[in-house]
C-alpha positions as a Markdown table, in Angstrom:
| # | Residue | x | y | z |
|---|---|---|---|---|
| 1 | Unk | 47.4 | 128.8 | 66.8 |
| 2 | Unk | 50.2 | 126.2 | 66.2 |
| 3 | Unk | 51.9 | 124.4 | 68.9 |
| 4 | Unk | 55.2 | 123.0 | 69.1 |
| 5 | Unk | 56.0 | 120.3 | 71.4 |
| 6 | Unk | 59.4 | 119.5 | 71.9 |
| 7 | Unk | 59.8 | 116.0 | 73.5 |
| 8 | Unk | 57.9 | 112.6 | 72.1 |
| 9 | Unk | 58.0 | 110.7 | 75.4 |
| 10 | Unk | 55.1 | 110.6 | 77.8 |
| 11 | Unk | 54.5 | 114.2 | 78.6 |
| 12 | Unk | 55.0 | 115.1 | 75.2 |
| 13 | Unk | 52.6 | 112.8 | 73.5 |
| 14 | Unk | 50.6 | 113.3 | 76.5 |
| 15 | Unk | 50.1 | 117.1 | 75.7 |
| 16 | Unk | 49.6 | 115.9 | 71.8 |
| 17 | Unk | 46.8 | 113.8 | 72.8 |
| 18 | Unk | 44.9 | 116.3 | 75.4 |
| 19 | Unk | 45.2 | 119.0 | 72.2 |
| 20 | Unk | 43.4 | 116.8 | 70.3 |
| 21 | Unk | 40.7 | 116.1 | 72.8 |
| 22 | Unk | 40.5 | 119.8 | 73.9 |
| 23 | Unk | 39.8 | 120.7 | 70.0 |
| 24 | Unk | 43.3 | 122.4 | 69.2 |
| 25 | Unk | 44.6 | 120.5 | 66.3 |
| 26 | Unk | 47.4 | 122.4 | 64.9 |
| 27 | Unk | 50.4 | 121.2 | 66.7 |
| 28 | Unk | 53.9 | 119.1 | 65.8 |
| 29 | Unk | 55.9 | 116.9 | 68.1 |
| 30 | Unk | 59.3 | 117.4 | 67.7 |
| 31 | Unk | 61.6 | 114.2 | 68.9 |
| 32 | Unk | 65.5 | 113.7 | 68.6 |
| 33 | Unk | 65.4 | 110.1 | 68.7 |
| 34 | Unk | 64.5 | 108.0 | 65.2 |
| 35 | Unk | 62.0 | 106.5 | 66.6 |
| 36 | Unk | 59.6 | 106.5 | 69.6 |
| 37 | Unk | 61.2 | 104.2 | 71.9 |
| 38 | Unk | 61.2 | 103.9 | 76.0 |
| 39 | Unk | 63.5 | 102.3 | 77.8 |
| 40 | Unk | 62.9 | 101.3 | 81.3 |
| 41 | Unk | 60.8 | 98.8 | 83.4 |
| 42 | Unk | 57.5 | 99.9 | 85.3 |
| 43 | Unk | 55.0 | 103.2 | 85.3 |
| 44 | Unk | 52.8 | 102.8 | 88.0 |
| 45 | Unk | 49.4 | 104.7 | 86.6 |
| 46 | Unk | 48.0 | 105.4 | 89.8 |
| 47 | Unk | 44.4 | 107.0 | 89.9 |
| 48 | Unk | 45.1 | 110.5 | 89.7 |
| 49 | Unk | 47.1 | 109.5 | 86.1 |
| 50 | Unk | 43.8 | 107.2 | 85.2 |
| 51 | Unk | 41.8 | 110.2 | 85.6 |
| 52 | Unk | 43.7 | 111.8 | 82.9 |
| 53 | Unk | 43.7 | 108.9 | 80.6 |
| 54 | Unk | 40.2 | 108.5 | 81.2 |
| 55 | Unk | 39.8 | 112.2 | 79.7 |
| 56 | Unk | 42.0 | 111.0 | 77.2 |
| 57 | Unk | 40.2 | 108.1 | 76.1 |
| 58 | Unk | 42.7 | 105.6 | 76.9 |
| 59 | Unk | 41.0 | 103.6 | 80.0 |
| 60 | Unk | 39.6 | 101.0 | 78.5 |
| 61 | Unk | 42.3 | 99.7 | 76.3 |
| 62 | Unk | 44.2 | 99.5 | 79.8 |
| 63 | Unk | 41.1 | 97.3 | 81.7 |
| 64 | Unk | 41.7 | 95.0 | 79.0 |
| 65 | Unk | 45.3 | 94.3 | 78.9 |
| 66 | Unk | 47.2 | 95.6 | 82.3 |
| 67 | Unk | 47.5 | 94.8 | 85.7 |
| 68 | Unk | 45.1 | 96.6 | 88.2 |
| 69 | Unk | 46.9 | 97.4 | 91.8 |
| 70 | Unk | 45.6 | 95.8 | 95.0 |
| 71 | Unk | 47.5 | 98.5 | 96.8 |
| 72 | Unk | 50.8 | 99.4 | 97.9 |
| 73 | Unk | 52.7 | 97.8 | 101.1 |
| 74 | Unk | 56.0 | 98.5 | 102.7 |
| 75 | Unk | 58.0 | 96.6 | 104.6 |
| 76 | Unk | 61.4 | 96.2 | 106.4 |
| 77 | Unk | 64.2 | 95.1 | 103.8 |
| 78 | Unk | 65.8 | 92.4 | 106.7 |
| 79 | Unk | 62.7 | 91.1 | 108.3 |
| 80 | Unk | 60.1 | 91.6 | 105.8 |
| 81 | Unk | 57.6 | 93.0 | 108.6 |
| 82 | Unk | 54.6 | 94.8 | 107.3 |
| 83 | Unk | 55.6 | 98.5 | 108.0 |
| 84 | Unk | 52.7 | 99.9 | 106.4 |
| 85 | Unk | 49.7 | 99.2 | 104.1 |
| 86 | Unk | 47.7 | 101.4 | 101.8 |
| 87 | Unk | 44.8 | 99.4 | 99.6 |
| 88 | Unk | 44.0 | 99.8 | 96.5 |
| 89 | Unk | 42.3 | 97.6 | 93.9 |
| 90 | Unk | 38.4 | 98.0 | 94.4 |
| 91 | Unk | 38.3 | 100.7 | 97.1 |
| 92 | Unk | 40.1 | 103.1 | 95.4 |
| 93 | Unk | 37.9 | 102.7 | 92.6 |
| 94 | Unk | 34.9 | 103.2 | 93.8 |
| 95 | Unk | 36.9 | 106.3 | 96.4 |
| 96 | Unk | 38.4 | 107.8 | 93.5 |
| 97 | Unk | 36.2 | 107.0 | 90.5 |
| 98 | Unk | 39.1 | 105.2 | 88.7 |
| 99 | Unk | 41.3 | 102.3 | 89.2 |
| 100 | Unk | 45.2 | 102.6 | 89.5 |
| 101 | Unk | 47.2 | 100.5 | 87.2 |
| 102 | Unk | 50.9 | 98.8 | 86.8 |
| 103 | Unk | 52.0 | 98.9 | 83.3 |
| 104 | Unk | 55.5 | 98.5 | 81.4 |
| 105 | Unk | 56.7 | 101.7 | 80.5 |
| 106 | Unk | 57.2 | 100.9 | 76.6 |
| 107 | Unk | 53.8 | 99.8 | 76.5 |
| 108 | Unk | 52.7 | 102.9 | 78.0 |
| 109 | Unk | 54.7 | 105.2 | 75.7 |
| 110 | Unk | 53.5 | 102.8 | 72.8 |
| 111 | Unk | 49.3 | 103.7 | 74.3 |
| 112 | Unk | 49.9 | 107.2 | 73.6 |
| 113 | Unk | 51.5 | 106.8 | 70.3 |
| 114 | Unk | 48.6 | 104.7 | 68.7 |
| 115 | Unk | 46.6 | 107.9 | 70.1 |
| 116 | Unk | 48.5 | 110.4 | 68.4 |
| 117 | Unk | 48.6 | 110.4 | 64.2 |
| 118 | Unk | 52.1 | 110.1 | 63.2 |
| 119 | Unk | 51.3 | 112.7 | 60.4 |
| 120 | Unk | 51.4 | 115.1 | 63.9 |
| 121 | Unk | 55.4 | 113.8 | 64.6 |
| 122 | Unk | 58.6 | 114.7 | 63.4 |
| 123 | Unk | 61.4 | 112.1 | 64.1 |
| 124 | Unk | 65.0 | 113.0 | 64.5 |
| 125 | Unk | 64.3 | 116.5 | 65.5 |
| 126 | Unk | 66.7 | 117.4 | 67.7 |
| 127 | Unk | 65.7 | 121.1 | 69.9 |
| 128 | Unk | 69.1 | 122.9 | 70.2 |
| 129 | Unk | 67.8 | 126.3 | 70.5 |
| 130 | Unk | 64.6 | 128.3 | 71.4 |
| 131 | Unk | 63.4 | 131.8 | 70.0 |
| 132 | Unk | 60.7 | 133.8 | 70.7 |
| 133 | Unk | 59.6 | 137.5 | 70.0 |
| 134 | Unk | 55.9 | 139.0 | 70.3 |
| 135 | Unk | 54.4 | 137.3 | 67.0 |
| 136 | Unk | 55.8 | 133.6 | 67.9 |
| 137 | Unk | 58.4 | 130.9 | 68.4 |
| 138 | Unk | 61.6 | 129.1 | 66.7 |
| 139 | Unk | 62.7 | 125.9 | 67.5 |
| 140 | Unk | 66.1 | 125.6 | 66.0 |
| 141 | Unk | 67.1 | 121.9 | 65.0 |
| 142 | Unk | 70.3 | 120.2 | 65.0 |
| 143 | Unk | 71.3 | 120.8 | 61.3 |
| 144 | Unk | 69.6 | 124.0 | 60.9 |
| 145 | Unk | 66.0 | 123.6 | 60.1 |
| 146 | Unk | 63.7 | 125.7 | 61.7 |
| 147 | Unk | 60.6 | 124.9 | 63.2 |
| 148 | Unk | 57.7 | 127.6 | 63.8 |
| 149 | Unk | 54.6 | 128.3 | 66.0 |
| 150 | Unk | 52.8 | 130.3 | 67.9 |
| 151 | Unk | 53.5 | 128.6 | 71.2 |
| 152 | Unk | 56.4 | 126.5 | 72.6 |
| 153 | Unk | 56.0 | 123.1 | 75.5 |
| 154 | Unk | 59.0 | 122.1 | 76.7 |
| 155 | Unk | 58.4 | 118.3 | 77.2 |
| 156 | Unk | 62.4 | 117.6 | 76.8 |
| 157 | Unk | 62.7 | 115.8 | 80.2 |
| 158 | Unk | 65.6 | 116.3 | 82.7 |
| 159 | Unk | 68.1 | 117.3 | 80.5 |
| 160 | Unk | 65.7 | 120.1 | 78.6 |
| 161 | Unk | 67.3 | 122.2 | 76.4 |
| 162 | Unk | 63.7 | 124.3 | 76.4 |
| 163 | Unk | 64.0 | 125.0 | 80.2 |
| 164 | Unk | 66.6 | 127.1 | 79.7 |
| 165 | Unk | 64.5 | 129.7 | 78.4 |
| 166 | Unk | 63.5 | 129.9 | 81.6 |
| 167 | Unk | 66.5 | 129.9 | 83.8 |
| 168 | Unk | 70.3 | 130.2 | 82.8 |
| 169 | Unk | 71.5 | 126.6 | 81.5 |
| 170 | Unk | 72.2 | 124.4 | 84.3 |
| 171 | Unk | 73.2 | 120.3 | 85.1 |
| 172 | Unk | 71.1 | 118.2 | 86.5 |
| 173 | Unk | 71.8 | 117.3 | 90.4 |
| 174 | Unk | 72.8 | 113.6 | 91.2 |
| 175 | Unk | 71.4 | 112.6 | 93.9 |
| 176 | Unk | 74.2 | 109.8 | 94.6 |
| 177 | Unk | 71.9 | 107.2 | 94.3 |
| 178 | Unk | 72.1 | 104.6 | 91.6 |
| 179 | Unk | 68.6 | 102.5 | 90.5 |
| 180 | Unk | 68.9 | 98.9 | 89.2 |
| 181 | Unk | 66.0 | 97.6 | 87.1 |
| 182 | Unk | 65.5 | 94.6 | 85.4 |
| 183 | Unk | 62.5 | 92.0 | 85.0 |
| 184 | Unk | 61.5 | 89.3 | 85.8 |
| 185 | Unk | 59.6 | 87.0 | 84.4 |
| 186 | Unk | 56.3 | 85.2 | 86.1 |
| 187 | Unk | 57.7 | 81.5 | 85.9 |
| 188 | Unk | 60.5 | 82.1 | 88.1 |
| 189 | Unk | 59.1 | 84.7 | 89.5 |
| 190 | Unk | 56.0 | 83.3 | 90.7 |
| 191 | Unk | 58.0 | 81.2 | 93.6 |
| 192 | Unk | 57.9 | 84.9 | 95.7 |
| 193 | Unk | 55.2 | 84.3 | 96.4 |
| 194 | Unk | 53.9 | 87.8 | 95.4 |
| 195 | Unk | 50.2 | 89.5 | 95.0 |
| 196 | Unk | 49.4 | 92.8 | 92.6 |
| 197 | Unk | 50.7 | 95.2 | 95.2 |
| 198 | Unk | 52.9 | 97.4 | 94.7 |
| 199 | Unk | 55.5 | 96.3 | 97.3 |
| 200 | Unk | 58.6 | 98.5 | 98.8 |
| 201 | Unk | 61.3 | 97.0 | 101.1 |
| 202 | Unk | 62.7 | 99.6 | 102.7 |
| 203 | Unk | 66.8 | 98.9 | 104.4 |
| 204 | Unk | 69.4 | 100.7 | 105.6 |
| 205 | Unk | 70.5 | 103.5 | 102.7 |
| 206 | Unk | 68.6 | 101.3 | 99.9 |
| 207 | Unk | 65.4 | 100.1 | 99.3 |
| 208 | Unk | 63.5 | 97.9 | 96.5 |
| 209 | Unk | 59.9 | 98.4 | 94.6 |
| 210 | Unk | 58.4 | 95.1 | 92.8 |
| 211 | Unk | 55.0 | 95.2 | 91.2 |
| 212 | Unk | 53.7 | 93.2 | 88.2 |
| 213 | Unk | 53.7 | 94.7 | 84.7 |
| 214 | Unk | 52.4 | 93.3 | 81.2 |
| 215 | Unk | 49.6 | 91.9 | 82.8 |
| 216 | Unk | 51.1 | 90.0 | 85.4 |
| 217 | Unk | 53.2 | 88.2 | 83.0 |
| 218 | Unk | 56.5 | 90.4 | 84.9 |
| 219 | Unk | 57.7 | 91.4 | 87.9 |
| 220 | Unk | 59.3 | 95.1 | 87.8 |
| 221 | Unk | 62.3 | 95.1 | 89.7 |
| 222 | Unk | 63.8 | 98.6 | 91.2 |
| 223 | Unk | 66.8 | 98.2 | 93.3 |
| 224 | Unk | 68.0 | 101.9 | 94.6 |
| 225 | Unk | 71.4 | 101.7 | 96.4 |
| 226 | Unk | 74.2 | 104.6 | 97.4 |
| 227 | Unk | 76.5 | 105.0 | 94.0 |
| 228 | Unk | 79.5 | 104.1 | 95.9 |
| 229 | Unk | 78.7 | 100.3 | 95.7 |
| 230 | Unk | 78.9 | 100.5 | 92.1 |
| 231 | Unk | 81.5 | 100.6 | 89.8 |
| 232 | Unk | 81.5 | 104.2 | 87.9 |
| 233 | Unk | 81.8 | 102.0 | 84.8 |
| 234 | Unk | 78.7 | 99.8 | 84.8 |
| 235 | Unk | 76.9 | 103.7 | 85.4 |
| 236 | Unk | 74.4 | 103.8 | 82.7 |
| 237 | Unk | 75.0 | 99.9 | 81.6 |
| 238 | Unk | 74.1 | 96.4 | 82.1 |
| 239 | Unk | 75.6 | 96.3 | 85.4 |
| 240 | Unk | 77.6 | 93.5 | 87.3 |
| 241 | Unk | 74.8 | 91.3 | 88.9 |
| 242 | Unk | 77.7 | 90.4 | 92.0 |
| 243 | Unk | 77.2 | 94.2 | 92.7 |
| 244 | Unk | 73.3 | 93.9 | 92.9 |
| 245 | Unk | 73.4 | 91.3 | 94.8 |
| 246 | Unk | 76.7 | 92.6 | 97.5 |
| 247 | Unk | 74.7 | 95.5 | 97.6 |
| 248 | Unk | 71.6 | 93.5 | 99.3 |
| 249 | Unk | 73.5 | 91.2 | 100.8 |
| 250 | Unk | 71.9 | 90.4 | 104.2 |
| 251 | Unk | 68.3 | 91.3 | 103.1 |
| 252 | Unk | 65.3 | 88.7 | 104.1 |
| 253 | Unk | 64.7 | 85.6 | 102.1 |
| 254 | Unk | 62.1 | 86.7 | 99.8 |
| 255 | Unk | 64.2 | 89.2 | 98.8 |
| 256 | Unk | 67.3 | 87.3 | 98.4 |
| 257 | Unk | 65.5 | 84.8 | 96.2 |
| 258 | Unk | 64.1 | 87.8 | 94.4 |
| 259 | Unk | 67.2 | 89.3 | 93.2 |
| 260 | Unk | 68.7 | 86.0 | 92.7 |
| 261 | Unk | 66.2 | 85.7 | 90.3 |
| 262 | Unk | 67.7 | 88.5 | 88.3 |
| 263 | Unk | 69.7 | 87.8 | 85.3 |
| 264 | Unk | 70.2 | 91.2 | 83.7 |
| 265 | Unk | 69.4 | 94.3 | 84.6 |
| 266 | Unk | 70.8 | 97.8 | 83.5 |
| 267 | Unk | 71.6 | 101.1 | 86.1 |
| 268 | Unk | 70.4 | 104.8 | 85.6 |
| 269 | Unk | 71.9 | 107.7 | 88.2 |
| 270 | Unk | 69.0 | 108.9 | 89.8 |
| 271 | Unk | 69.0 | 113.0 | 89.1 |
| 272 | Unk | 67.0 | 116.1 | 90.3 |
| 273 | Unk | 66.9 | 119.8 | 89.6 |
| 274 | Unk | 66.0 | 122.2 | 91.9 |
| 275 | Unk | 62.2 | 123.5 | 91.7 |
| 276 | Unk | 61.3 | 126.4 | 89.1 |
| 277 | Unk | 59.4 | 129.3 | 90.9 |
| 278 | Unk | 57.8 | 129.8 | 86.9 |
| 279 | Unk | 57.2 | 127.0 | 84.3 |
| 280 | Unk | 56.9 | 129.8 | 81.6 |
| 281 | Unk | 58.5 | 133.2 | 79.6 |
| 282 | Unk | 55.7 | 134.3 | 77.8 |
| 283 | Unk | 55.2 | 132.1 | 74.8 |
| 284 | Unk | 56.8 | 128.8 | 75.9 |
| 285 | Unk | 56.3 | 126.5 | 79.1 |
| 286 | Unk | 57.6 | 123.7 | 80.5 |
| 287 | Unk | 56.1 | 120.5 | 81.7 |
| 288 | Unk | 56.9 | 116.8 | 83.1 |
| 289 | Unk | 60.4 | 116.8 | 83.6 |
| 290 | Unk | 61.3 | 119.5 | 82.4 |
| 291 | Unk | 59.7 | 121.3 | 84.6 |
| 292 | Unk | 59.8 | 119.0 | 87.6 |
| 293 | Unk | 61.8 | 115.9 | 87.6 |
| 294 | Unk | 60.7 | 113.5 | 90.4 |
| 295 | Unk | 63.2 | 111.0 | 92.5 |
| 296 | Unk | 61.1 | 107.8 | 92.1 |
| 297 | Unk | 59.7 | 107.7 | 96.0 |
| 298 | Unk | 56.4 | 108.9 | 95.4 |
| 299 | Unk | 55.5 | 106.7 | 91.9 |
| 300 | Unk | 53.9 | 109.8 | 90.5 |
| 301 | Unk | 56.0 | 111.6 | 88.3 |
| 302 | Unk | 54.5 | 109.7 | 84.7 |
| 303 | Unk | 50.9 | 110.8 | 86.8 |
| 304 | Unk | 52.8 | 114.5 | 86.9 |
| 305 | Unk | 52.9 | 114.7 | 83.2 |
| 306 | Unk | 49.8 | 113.4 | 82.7 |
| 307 | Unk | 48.0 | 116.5 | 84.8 |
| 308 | Unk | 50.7 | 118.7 | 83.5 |
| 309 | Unk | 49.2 | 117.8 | 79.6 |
| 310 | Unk | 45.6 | 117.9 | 80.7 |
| 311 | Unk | 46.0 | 121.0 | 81.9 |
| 312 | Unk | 48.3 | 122.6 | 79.8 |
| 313 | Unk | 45.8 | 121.6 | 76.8 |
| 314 | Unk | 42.8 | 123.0 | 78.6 |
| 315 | Unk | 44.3 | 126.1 | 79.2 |
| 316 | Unk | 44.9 | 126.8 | 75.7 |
| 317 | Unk | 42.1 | 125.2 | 74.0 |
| 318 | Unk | 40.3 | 128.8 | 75.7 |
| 319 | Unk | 43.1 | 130.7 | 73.9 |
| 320 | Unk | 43.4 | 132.5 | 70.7 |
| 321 | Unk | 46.3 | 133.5 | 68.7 |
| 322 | Unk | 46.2 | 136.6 | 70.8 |
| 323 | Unk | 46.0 | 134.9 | 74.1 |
| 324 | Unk | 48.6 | 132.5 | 74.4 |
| 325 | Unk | 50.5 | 134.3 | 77.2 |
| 326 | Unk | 47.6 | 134.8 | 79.2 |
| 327 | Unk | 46.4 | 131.0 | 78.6 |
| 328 | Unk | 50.4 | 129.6 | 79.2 |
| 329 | Unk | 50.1 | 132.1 | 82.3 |
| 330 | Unk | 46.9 | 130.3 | 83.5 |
| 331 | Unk | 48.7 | 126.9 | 83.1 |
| 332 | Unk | 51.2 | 127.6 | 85.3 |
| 333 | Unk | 49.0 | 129.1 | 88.5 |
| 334 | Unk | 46.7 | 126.0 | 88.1 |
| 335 | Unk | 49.8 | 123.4 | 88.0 |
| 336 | Unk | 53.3 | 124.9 | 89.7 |
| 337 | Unk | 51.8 | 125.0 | 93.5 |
| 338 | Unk | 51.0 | 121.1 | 92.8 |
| 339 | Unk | 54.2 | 120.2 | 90.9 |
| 340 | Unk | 55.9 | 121.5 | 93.3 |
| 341 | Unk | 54.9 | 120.2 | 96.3 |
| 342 | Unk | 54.5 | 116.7 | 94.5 |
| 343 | Unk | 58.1 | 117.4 | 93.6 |
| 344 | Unk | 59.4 | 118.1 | 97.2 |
| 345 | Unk | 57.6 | 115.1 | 98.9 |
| 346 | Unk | 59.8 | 112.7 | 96.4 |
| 347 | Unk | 62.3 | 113.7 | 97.5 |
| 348 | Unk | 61.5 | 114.4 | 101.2 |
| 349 | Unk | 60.5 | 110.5 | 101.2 |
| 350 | Unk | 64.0 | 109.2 | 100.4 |
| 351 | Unk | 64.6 | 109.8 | 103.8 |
| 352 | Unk | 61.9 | 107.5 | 105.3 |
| 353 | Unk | 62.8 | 104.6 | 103.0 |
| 354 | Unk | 66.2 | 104.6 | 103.5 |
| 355 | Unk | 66.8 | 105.4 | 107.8 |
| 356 | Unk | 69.9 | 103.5 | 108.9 |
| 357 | Unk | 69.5 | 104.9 | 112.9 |
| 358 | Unk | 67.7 | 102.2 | 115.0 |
| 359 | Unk | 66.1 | 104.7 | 117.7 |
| 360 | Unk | 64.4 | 106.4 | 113.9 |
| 361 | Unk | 63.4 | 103.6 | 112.6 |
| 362 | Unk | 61.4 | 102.6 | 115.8 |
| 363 | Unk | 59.8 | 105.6 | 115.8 |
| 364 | Unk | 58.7 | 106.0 | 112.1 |
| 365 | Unk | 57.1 | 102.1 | 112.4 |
| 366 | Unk | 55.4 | 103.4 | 115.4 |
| 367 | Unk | 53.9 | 106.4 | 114.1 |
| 368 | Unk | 53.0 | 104.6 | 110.8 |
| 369 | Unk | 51.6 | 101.5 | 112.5 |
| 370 | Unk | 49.4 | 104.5 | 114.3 |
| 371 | Unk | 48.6 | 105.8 | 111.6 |
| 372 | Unk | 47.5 | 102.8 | 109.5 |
| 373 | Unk | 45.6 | 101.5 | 113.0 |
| 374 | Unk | 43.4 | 105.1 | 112.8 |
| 375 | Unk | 43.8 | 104.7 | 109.1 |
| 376 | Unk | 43.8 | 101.5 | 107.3 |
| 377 | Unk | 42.4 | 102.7 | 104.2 |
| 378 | Unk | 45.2 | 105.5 | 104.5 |
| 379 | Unk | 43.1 | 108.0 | 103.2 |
| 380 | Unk | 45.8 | 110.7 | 105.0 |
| 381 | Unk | 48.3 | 109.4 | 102.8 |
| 382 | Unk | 46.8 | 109.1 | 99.6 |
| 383 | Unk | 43.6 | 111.5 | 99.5 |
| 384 | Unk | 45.8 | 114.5 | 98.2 |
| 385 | Unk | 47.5 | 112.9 | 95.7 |
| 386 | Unk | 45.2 | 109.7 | 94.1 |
| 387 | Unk | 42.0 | 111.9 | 94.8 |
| 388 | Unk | 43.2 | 114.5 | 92.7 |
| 389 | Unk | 41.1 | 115.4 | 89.8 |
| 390 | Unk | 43.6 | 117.5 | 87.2 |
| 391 | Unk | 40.8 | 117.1 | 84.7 |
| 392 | Unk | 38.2 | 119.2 | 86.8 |
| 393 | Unk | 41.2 | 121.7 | 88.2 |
| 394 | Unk | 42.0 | 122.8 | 84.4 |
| 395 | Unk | 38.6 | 124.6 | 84.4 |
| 396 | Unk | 37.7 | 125.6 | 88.0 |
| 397 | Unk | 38.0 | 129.0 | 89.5 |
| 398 | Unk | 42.1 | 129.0 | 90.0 |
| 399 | Unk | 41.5 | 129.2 | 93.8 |
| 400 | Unk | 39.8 | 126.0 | 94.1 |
| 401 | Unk | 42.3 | 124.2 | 92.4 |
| 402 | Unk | 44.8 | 123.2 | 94.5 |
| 403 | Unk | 45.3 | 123.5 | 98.8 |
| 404 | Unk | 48.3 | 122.0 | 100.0 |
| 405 | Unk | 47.8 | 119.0 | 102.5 |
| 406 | Unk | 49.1 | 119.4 | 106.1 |
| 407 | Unk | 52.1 | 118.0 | 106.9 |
| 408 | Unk | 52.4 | 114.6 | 107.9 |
């Protein structure tokens, strides 16, 4: 059985690695780009993506290099008021059996690389067209070549070309939200004052996340503001830092001296597409982003791949030649409930983070300081989504694998 991956970012290489480690070594990952490169600031690994890598054998390379989370906290963007606290660090080791970790995303993409022979990857392979009858699929590349298998993973992200196997073509949704990053380095940065949290102002229609990446040697700076305060022409650029810093104007000093701190930083639209009620037509699936993006609320969609890969490799490490519908079938009962769900609560959170009514915000601090005063290890909050175990679901009985929390 020969798989074709289409897609050498995370999920893809992700899926490349859990292969090998599930004893299927007959696959090729296709990527368009000329070299494996990521762009972007933070990935925060938290445990239920540790568990993965810890599968994958990657764990103890990060101990040694990257920054372990003390927890996450959020606050009020103009007062800086503790809104709520979840810990990390130590206790959700020892809850979860794994630590949760804060790592630069290039030196994420760059883990899974080293883990993944380059004999195994096909640079400037770009997908433009998907085929499949009952022996096999066709990956048609941009200049003709023709790539072949037995079995097709979309890892192609939000714009996947593969996904449209699976549903007519369609654009991605903007969300009208537009996300500054940048970072910053720890000698300026260090005057914040700031611990390894994961910390999350949250304002009126905005919000930021900080944590420290590349072992505490940066600060990870996310700045997500309405799209109307920036100029359609910095979209996609190294923006205009006098718009960063209009957009915040007003927020509490340790922010303000936070984003004064930032000297460049470049802007990506923040995009969605509506859920998939399948991941898969026979012979080829989708996973990560292709499959289903995240908005970044939840800090869990790099985590999303990872289970995706996991599970997607177990599955067809059980299957033959003959069975890879049944085993691409299996993948998708034991990981679209999840995905889903984990896909909805992104975006359901944007709401929370970004309340602008006075009478709301005074209740959600209310019901979340009630919460974290029944709850300080926020076990409610957390349990469902850092306890998870993708590892243990890609083999259980299907109905054990995943129950959907109550609401909050």
């Amino acid at each position: 059985m020969r798989v074709v991956i289409v897609g050498g970012g995370i999920a893809g290489l992700a899926t490349a690695r859990a292969l090998t480690c599930s004893g299927v070594d007959d696959y090729i990952v296709l990527e368009q780009a000329p070299e494996l490169t990521e762009i972007g600031a933070g990935v925060q690994v938290t445990n239920n993506a540790t568990r993965v890598l810890e599968y994958l054998g990657l764990v103890d390379e990060l101990r040694k290099t990257e920054t372990m989370s003390e927890g996450s906290t959020y606050r009020d963007l103009i007062t800086d008021e503790v809104i709520y606290d979840t810990p990390a660090g130590e206790y959700a080791e020892k809850r979860y059996g794994v630590p949760y970790f804060q790592i630069h995303r290039r030196k994420f993409l760059d883990l899974l690389k080293r883990s993944v022979p380059s004999s195994k990857v096909r640079l400037g392979s770009r997908c433009v067209r998907v085929h499949q009858d009952d022996r096999g699929v066709a990956v048609e590349l941009e200049g003709g070549a023709v790539v072949t298998g037995e079995v097709l993973v979309g890892a192609d992200g939000i714009h996947s070309v593969v996904r449209s196997t699976l549903v007519p073509p369609e654009e991605p949704v903007f969300s009208g939200l537009l996300g500054w990053r940048s970072l910053i380095p720890y000698e300026k940065a260090k005057v914040l004052g700031l611990d390894r949290w994961h910390y999350q102002w949250w304002g009126p229609h905005r919000s930021i996340t900080s944590y420290w990446v590349n072992g505490g040697s940066q600060l990870n700076f996310l700045g997500v503001v309405p799209s109307s305060e920036v100029h359609a022409e910095s979209w996609k650029t190294h923006g205009d830092i006098t718009q960063l810093r209009g957009s915040f104007h007003g927020s509490c000093p340790r922010v303000t001296a936070m984003i004064n701190l930032v000297e460049e930083a470049f802007i990506t639209g923040i995009f969605d597409r509506p859920p998939l009620a399948r991941y898969v037509d026979r012979r080829v699936a989708v996973i990560g982003d292709a499959a289903h993006p995240l908005w970044p609320f939840l800090a869990n969609g790099a985590a999303q791949s990872l289970e995706d890969a996991v599970v997607i490799g177990r599955c067809l490490a059980r299957a033959n030649a003959d069975g890879v519908v049944a085993a691409l079938e299996d993948y998708e009962r034991r990981r679209l409930p999840r995905a889903n769900y984990v896909q909805r609560r992104s975006r359901e959170l944007e709401k929370p983070s970004h309340m602008s009514d006075a009478v709301q915000i005074r209740e959600r601090n209310r019901r979340l300081a009630a919460k974290m005063a029944s709850d300080p290890t926020g076990s409610w909050m957390r349990d469902w989504l850092w306890g998870y175990d993708a590892v243990a679901a890609a083999d259980a009985p299907i109905e054990s694998t995943w129950q959907e929390p109550a609401a909050w």
